[in-house]
C-alpha positions as CSV (number, residue, x, y, z in Angstrom):
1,X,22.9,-8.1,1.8
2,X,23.0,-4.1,3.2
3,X,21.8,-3.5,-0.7
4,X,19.1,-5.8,-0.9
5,X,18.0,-4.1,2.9
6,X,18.4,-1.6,1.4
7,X,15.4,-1.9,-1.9
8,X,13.1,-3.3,0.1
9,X,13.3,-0.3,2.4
10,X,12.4,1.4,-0.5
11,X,10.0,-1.4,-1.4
12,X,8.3,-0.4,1.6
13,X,8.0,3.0,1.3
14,X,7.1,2.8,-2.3
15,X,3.8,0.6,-1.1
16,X,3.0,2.9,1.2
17,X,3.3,6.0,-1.4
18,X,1.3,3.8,-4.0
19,X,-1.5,3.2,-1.3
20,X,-1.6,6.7,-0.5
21,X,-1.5,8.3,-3.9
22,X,-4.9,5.4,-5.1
23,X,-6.6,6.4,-2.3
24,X,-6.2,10.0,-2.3
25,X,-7.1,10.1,-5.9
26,X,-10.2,8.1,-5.1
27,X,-11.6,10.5,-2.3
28,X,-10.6,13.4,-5.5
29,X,-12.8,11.4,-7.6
30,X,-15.8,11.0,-5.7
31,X,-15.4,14.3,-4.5
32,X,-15.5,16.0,-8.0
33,X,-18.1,13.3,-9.1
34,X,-20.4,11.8,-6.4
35,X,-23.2,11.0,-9.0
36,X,-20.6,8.5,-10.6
37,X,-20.9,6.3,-7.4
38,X,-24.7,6.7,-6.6
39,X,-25.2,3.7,-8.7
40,X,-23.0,1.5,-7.2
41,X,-23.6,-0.9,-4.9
42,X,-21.0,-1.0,-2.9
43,X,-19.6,2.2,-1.1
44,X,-17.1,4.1,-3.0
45,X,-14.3,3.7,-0.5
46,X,-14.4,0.1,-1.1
47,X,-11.5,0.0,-3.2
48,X,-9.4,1.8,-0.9
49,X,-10.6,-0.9,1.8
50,X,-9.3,-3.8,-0.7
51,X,-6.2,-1.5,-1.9
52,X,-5.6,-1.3,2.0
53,X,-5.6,-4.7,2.9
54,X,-3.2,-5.8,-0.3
55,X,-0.7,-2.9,0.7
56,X,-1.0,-4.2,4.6
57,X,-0.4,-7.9,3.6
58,X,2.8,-6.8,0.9
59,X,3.7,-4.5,3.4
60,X,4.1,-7.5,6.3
61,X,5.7,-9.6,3.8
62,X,8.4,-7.1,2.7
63,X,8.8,-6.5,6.7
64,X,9.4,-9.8,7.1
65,X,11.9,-10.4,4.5
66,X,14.1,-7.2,5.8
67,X,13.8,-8.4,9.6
68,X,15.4,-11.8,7.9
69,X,18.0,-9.6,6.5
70,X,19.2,-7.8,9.1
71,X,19.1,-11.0,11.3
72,X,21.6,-12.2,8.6
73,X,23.4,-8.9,8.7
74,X,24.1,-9.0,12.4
75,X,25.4,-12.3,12.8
């Protein structure tokens, strides 16, 4: 059990890193190339909004699962 606590705490930091590294290289993109987006219709941070929302939603459930784990741990 202390290993599997263990990968998802990893699990969670990896989601986090993952959400960080898309949407810093999405603020470098439009940065270096704000013509690209002029034509959509949408924003351009809207796929760091979505991104956001799928890490926040894995990042519960892996939360969950650990707080499981370390109830299971401790008793």
């Amino acid at each position: 059990m202390e290993t599997l606590y263990k990968v998802l705490t990893y699990a969670l930091y990896g989601v986090a890193a993952v959400f960080a590294w898309d949407a810093l290289s999405c603020v470098v993109d439009y940065l270096s190339n704000p013509v690209r987006y002029e034509a959509m219709s949408a924003p351009w941070y809207t796929g760091i909004l979505i991104s956001g929302v799928f890490a926040l939603v894995l990042s519960a459930l892996i939360w969950l699962v650990r707080k499981m784990v370390k109830k299971r741990l401790e008793s």
